[in-house]
C-alpha positions as CSV (number, residue, x, y, z in Angstrom):
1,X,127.2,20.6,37.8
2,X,129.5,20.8,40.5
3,X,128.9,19.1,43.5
4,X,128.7,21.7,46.1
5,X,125.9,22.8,43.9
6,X,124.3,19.3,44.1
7,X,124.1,19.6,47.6
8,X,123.0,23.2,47.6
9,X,120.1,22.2,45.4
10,X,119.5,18.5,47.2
11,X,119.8,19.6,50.6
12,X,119.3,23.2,50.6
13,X,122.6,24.1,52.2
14,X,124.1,27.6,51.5
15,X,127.8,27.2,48.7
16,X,128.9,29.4,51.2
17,X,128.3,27.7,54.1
18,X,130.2,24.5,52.1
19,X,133.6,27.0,50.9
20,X,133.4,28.2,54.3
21,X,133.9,24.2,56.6
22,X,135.6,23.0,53.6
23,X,138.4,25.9,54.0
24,X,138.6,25.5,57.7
25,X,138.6,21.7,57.4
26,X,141.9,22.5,54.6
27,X,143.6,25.0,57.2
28,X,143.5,22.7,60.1
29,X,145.1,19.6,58.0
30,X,147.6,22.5,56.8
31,X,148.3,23.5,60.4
32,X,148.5,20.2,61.6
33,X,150.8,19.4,59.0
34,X,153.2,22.4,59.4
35,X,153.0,21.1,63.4
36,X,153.8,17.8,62.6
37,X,157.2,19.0,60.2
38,X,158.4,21.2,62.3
39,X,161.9,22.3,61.2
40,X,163.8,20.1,64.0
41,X,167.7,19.6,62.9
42,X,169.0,16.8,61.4
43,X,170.7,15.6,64.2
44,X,167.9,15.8,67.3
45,X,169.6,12.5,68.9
46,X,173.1,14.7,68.9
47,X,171.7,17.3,70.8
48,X,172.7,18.5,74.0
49,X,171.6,20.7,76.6
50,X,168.8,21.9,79.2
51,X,165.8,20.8,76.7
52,X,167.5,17.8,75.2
53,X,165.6,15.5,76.3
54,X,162.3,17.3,76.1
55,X,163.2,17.9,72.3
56,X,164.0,14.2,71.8
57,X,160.9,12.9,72.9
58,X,158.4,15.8,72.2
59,X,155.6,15.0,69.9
60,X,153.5,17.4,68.3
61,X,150.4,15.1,67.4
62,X,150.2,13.9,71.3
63,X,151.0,17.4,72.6
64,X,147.8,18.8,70.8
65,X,145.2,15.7,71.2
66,X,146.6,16.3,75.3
67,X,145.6,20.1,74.7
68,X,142.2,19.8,73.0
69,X,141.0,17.1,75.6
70,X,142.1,19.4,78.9
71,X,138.8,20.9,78.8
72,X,136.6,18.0,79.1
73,X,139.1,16.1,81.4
74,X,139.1,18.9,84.0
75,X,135.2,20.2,83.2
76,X,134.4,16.9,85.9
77,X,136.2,19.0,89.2
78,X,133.3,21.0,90.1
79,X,130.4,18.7,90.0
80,X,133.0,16.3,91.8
81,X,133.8,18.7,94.3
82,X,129.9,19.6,94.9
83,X,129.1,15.7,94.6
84,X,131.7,15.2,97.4
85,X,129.7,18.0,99.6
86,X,126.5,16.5,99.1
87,X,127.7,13.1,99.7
88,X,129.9,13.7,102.6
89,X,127.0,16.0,104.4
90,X,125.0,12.6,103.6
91,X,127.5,10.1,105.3
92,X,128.0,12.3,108.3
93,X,124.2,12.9,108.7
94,X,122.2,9.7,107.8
95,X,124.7,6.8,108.6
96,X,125.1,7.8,112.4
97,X,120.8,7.8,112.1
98,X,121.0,4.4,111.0
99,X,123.4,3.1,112.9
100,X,125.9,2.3,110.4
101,X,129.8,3.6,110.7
102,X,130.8,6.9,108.9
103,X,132.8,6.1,106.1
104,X,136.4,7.8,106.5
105,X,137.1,10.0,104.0
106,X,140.5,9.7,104.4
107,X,141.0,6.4,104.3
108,X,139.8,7.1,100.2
109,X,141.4,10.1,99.3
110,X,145.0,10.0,99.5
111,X,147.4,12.5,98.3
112,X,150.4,10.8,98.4
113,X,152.1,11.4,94.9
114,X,152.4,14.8,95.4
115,X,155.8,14.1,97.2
116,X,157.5,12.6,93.8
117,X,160.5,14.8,93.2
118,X,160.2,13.1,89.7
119,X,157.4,14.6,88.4
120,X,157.1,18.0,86.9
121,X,154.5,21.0,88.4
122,X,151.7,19.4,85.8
123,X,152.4,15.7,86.2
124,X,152.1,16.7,90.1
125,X,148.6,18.5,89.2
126,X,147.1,15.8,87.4
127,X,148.7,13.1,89.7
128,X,146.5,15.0,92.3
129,X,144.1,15.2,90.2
130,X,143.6,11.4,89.5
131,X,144.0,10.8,93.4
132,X,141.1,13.0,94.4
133,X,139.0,11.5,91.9
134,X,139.8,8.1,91.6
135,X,139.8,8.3,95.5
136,X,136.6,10.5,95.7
137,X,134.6,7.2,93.7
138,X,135.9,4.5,95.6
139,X,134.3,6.8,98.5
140,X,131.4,6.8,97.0
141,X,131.1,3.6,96.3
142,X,131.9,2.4,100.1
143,X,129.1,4.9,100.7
144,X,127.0,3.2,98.0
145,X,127.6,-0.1,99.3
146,X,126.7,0.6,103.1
147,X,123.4,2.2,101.8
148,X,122.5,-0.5,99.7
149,X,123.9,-2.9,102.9
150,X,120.7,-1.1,105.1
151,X,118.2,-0.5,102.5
152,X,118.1,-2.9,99.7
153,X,120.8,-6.1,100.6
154,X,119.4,-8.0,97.4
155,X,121.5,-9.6,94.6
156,X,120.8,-8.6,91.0
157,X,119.5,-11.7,88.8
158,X,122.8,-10.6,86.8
159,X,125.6,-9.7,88.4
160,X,127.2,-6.4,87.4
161,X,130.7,-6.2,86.4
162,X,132.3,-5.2,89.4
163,X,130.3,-5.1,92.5
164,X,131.3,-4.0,95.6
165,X,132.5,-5.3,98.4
166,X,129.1,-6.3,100.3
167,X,127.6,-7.7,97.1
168,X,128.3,-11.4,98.1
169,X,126.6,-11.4,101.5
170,X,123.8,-9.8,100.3
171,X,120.5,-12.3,100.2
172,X,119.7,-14.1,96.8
173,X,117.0,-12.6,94.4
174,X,113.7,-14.0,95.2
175,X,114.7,-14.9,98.7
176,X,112.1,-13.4,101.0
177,X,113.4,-15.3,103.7
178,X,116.8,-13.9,103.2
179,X,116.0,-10.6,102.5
180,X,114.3,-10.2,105.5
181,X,117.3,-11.2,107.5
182,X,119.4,-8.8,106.2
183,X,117.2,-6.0,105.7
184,X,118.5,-2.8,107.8
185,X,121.4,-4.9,109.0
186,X,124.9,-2.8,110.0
187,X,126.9,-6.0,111.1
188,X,129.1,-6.8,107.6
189,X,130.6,-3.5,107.5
């Protein structure tokens, strides 16, 4: 008995279905294989010219794991960019309610790499990629942190693993006394 029939009989899975993973699984270790050999000459460190040193360093592997990730790196800017509507609408709204200061924006997201003659017309698009996110969170958590400043200034029993910048002044858990102190307070910001 052969063992794709094993399975077929044990776990009632078409032979077909088997030839048909099993051959793409064999085509993509061929392909990646061909990619990985490409017929470069003998004497890559000789060579000269405009793509010299692209051809030097270029790697095949990394170029494709870069490719096949693009999707899920870049599938974060919309709900980033509707998170950063929501949340801005929020700050400008609620905050000058509450009394406590608008967060700046600006002072967050900064989109200063751009101006790197070094870098190429994708290193500049994820630079400014990295520094609208990266930027956009630290936002959010400054918005975070005045929130939980107004509402809810209480220490967790355990302390998370990077807390923000209000965590220390906020009152110990269990303390009623100090809780109440500190409760709708705008004054540390």
């Amino acid at each position: 008995m052969r063992s794709s029939d094993y399975v077929t009989t044990r776990y009632g899975v078409s032979s077909k279905f088997l030839v048909y993973w099993t051959n793409a699984g064999e085509a993509f270790r061929s392909i990646m294989h061909y990619l990985t050999r490409l017929n470069m000459p003998e004497n890559i460190q000789e060579m000269e010219g405009p793509f010299s040193d692209f051809m030097k360093n270029f790697d095949v592997v990394r170029y494709i794991k870069h490719c096949l990730s693009i999707p899920f790196i870049y599938a974060v800017l919309f709900p980033a960019v509707l998170m950063d509507v929501f949340v801005t609408l929020y700050n400008q709204v609620a905050f000058p309610l509450y009394g406590v200061p608008v967060v700046n924006r600006s002072d967050y997201v900064v989109f200063e790499r751009r101006h790197l003659r070094y870098l190429g017309p994708v290193q500049r698009m994820n630079c400014w990629y990295c520094s609208y996110l990266n930027g956009l969170f630290a936002y959010f958590v400054e918005i975070g942190a005045r929130t939980e400043l107004y509402w809810c200034p209480i220490k967790s029993v355990s302390r998370p693993l990077a807390p923000h910048r209000l965590y220390d002044g906020f009152a110990t858990y269990g303390d009623s006394q100090g809780w109440k102190e500190k409760n709708h307070t705008t004054k540390p910001v």
